[in-house]
C-alpha positions, 0 to 999 in steps of 0.5 A: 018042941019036945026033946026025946032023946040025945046022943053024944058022938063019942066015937066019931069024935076020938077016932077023927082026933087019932087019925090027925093025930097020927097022921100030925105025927108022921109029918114031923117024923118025916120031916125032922129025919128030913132036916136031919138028912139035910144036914148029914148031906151038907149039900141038899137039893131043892126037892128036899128043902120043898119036901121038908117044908111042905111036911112041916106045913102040913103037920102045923096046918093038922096041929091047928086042926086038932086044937079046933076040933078039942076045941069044939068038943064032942057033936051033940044031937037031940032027936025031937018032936017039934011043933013050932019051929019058931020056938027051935030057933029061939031056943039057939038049936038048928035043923040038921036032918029028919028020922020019920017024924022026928028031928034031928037038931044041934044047938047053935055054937 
């Protein structure tokens, strides 16, 4: 197995990082002005109490994904020329694609 070339994803990474990012905060906008109706209101509806809960549900849900996704950090692929795919796998790298001749592998986390 010889190694040709890496890429690191930067990109892809911090774009989907500020999508659930945005999106997390919205949810909490949403329903913290939600919560704070309610109390203006003192006679709230069902749907409010369910709107709310399922605002905040989603925005804890989107804060445990981004702190996984920071957790696992930025794709790494490494394009290659194998000849043994014994010795990629006991090297801890995995098979993800194919670029003409060459493969795209990823090392196992």
């Amino acid at each position: 197995m010889e190694i040709l070339s890496t890429t690191e994803h930067y990109i892809q990474f911090y774009l989907a990082l500020s999508v659930v990012i945005v999106i997390t905060a919205f949810c909490l906008v949403l329903g913290i002005t939600s919560i704070v109706m309610m109390f203006v209101d003192k006679n709230p509806k069902l749907s409010d109490l369910v709107l709310t809960a399922v605002l905040l549900c989603c925005a804890g849900f989107l804060m445990f994904v981004t702190v996984q996704g920071t957790k696992k950090g930025v794709e790494v692929t490494h394009k290659a020329k194998i000849t043994d795919f014994n010795e990629v796998y006991d090297n801890g790298y995995e098979v993800v694609g194919k670029d003409g001749s060459l493969y795209i592998i990823t090392k196992e986390k």
